[in-house]
N, CA, C and O atoms as a printed pandas DataFrame, in Angstrom:
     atom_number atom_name residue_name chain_id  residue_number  x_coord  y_coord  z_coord
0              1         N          UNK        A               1   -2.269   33.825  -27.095
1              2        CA          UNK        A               1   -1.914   32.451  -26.760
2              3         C          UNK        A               1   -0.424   32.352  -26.410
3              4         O          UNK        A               1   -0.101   31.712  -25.410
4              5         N          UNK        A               2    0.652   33.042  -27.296
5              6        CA          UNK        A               2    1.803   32.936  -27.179
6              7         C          UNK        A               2    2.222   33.526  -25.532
7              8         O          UNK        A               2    2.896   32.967  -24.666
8              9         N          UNK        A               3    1.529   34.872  -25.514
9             10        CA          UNK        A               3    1.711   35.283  -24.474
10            11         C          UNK        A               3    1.508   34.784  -22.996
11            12         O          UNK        A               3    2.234   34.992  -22.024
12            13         N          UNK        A               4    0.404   34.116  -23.073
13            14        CA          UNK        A               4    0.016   32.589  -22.033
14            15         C          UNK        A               4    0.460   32.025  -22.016
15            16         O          UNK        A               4    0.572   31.739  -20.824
16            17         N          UNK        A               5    1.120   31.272  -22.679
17            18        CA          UNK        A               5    2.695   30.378  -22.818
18            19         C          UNK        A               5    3.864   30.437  -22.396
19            20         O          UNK        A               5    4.624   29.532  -22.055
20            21         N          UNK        A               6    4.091   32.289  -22.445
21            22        CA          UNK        A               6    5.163   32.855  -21.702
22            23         C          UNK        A               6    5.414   32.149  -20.361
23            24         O          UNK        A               6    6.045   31.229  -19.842
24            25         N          UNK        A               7    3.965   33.778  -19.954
25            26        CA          UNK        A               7    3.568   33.287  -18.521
26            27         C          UNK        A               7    3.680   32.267  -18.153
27            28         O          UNK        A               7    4.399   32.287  -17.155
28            29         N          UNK        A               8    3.195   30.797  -18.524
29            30        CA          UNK        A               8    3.342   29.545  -17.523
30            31         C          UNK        A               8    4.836   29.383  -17.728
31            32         O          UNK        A               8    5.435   29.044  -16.707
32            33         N          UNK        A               9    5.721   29.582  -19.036
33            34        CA          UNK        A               9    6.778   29.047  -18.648
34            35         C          UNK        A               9    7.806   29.863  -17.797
35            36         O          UNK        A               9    8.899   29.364  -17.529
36            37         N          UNK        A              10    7.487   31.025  -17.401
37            38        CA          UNK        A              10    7.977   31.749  -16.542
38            39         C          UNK        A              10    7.947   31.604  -14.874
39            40         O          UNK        A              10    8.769   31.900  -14.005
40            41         N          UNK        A              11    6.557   30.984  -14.837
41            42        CA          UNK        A              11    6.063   30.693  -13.386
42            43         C          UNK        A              11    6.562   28.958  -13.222
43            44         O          UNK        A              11    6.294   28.569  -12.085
44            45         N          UNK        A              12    7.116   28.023  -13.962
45            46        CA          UNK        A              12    7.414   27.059  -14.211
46            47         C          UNK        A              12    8.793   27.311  -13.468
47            48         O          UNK        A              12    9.157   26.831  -12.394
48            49         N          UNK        A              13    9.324   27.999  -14.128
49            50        CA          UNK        A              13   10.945   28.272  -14.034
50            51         C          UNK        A              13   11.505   28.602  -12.685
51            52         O          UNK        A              13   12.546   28.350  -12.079
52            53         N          UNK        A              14   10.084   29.454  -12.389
53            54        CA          UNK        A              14   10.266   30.255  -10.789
54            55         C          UNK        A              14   10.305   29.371   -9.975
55            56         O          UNK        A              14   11.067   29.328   -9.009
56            57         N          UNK        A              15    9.178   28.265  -10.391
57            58        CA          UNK        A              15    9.042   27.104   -9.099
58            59         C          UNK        A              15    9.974   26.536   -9.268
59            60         O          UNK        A              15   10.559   26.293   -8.212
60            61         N          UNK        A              16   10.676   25.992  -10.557
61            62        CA          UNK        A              16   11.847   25.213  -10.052
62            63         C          UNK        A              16   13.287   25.510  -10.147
63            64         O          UNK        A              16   14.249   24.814  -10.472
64            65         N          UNK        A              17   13.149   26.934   -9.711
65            66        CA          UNK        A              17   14.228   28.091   -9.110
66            67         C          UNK        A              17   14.438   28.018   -7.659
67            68         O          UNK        A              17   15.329   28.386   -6.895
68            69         N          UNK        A              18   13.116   27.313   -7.522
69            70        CA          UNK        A              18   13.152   27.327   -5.873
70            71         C          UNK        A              18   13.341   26.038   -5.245
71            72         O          UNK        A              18   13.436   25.980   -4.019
72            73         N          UNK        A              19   13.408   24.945   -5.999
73            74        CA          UNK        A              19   13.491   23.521   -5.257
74            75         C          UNK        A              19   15.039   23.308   -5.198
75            76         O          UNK        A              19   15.849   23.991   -5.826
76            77         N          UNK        A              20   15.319   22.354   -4.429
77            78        CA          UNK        A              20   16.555   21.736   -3.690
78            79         C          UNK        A              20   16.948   20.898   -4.915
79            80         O          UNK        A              20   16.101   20.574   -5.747
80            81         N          UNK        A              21   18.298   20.534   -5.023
81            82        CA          UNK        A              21   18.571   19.476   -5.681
82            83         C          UNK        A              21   18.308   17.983   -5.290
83            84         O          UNK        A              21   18.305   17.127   -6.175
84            85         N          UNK        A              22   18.084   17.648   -3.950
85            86        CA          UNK        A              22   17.042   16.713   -3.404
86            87         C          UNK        A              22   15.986   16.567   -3.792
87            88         O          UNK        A              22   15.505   15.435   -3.831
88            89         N          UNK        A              23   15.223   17.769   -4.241
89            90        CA          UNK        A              23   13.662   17.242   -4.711
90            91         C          UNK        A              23   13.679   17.319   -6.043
91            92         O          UNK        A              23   12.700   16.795   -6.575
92            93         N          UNK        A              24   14.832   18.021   -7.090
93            94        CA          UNK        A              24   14.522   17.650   -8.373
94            95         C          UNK        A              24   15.283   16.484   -9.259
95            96         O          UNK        A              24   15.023   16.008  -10.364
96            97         N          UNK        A              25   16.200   16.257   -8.429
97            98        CA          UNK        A              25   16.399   14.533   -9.135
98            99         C          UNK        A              25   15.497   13.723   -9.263
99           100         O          UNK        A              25   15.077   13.347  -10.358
100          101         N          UNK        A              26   14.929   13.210   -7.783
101          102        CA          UNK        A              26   13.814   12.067   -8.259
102          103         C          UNK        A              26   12.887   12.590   -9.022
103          104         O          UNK        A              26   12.071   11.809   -9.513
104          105         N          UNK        A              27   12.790   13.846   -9.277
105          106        CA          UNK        A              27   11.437   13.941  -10.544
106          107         C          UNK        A              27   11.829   14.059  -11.623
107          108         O          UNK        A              27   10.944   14.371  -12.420
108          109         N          UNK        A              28   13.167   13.903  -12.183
109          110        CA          UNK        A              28   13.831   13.618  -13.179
110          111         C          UNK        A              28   14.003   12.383  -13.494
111          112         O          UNK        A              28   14.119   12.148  -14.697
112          113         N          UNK        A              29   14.068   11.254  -12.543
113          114        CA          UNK        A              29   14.519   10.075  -12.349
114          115         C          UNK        A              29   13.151    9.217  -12.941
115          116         O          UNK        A              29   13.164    8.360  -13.824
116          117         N          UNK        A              30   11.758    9.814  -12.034
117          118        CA          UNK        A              30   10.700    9.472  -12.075
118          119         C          UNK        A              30    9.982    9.847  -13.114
119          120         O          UNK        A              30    9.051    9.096  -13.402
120          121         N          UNK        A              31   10.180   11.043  -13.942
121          122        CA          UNK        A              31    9.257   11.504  -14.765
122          123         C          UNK        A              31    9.009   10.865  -15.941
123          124         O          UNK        A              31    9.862   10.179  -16.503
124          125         N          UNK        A              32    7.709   11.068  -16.431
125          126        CA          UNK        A              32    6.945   10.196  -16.970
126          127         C          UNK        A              32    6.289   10.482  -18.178
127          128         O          UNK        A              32    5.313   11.221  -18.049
128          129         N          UNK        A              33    6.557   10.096  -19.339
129          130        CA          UNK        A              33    5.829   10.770  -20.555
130          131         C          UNK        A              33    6.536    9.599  -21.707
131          132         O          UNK        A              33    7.350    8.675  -21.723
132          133         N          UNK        A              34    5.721   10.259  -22.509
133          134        CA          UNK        A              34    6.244    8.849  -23.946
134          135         C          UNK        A              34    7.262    9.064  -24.372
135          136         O          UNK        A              34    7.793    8.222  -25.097
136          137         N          UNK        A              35    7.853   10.186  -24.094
137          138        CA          UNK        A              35    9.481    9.947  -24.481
138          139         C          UNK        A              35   10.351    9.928  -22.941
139          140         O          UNK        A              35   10.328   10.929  -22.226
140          141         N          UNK        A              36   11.027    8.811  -22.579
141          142        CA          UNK        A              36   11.791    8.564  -21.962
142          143         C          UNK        A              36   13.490    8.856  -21.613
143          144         O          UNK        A              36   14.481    8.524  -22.264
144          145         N          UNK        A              37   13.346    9.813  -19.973
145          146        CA          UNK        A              37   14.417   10.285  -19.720
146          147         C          UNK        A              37   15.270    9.496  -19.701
147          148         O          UNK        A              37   15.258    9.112  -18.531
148          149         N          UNK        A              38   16.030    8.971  -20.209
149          150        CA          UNK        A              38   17.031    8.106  -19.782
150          151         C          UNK        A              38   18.873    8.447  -19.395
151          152         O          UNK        A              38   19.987    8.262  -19.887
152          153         N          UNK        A              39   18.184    9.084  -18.122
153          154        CA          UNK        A              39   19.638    9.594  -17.491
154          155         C          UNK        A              39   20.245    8.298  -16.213
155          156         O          UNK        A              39   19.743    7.186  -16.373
156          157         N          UNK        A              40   21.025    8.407  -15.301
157          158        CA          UNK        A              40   21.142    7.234  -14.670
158          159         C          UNK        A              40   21.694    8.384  -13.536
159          160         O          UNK        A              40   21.990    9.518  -13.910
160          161         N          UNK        A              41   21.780    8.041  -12.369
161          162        CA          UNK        A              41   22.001    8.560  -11.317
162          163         C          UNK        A              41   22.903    9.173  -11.130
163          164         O          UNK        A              41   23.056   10.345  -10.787
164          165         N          UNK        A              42   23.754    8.155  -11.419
165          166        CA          UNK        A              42   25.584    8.756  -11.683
166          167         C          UNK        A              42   25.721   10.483  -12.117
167          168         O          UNK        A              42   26.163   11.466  -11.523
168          169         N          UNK        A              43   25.023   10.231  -13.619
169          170        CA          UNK        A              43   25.103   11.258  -14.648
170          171         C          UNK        A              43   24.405   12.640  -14.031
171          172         O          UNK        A              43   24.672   13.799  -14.348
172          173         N          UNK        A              44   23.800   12.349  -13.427
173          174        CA          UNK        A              44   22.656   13.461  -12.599
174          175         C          UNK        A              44   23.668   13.800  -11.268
175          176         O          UNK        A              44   23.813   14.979  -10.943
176          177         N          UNK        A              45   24.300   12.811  -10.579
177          178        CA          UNK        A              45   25.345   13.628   -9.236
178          179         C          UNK        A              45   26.590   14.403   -9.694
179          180         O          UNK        A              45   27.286   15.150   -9.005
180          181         N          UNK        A              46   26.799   13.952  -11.525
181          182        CA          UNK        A              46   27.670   15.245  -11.696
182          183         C          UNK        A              46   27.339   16.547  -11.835
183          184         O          UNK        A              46   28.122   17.461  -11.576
184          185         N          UNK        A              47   25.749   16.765  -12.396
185          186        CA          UNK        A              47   25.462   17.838  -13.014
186          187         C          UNK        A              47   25.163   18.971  -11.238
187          188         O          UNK        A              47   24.762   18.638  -10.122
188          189         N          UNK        A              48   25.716   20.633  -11.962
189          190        CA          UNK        A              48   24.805   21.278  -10.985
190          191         C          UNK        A              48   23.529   21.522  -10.767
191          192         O          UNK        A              48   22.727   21.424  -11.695
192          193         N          UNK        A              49   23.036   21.971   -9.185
193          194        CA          UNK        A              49   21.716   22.016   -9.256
194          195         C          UNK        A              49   20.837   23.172  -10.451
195          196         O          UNK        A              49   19.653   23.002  -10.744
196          197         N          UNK        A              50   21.768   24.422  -11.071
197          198        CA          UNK        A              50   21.393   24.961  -12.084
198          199         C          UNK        A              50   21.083   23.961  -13.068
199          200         O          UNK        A              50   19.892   24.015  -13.375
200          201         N          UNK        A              51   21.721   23.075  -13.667
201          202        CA          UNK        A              51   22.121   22.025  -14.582
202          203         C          UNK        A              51   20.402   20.983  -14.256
203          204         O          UNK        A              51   19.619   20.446  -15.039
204          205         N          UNK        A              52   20.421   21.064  -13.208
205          206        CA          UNK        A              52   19.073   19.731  -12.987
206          207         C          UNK        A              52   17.917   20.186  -13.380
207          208         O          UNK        A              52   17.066   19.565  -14.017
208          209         N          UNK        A              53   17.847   21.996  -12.756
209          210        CA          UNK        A              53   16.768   22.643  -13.287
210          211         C          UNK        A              53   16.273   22.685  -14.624
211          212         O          UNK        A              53   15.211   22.356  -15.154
212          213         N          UNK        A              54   17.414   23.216  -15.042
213          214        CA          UNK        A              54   17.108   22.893  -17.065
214          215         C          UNK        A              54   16.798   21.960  -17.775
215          216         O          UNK        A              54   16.333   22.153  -18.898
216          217         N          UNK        A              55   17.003   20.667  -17.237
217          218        CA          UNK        A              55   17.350   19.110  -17.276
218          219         C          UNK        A              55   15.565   19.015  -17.491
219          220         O          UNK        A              55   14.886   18.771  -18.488
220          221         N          UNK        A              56   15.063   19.447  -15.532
221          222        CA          UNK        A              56   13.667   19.551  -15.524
222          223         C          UNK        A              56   13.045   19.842  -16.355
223          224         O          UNK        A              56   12.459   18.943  -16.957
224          225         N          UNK        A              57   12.861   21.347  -16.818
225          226        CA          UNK        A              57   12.548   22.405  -17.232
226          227         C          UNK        A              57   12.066   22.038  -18.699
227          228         O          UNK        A              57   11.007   21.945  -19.320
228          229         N          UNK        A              58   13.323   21.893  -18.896
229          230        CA          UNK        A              58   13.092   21.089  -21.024
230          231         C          UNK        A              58   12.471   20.227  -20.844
231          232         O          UNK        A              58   11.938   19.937  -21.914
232          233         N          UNK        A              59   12.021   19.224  -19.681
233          234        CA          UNK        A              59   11.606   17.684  -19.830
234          235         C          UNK        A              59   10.099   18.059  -19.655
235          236         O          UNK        A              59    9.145   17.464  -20.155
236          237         N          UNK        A              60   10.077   18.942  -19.007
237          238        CA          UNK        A              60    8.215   20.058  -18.557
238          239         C          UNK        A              60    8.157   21.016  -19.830
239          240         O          UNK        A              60    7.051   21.535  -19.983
240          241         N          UNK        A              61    8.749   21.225  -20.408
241          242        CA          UNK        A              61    7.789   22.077  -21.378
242          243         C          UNK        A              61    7.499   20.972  -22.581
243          244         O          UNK        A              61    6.467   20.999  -23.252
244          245         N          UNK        A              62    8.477   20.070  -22.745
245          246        CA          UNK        A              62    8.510   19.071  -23.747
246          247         C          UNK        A              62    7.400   18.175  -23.876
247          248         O          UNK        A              62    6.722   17.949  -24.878
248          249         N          UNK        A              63    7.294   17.628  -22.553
249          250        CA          UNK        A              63    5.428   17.300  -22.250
250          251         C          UNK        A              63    4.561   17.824  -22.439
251          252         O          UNK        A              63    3.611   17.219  -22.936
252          253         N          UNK        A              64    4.450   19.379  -22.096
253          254        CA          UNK        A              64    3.493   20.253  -22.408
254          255         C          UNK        A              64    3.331   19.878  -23.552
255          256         O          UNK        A              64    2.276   19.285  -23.777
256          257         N          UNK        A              65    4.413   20.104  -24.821
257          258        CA          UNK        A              65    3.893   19.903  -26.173
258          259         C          UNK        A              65    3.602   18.840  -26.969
259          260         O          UNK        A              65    3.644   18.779  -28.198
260          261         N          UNK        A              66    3.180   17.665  -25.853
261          262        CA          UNK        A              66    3.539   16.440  -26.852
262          263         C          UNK        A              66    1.346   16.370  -26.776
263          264         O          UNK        A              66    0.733   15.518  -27.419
């Protein structure tokens, strides 16, 4: 199981290794789950696009586990 877990969060990472910082703000902006991102736009045009990924990343596995 653990090891399946890896895997997706590895192939997770890859995909959003590969998106633009154009396409991963608004899904930061937009994303949707019972705990609420509450970043503001501003705060997101300082960060780098490394920085947005992780941003993503924690906010997608965090769902996974809820």
């Amino acid at each position: 199981m653990r090891r399946n877990m890896m895997r997706n969060t590895d192939r997770l990472a890859a995909e959003l290794a590969s998106l633009e910082r154009e396409q991963i703000k608004p899904q930061i902006l937009n994303f949707r789950s019972r705990t609420r991102l509450d970043f503001t736009e501003e705060f997101l045009d300082r960060l780098t696009t490394d920085q947005l990924r992780h941003v993503l990343l924690a906010a997608m596995l965090y769902l996974a586990r809820e």
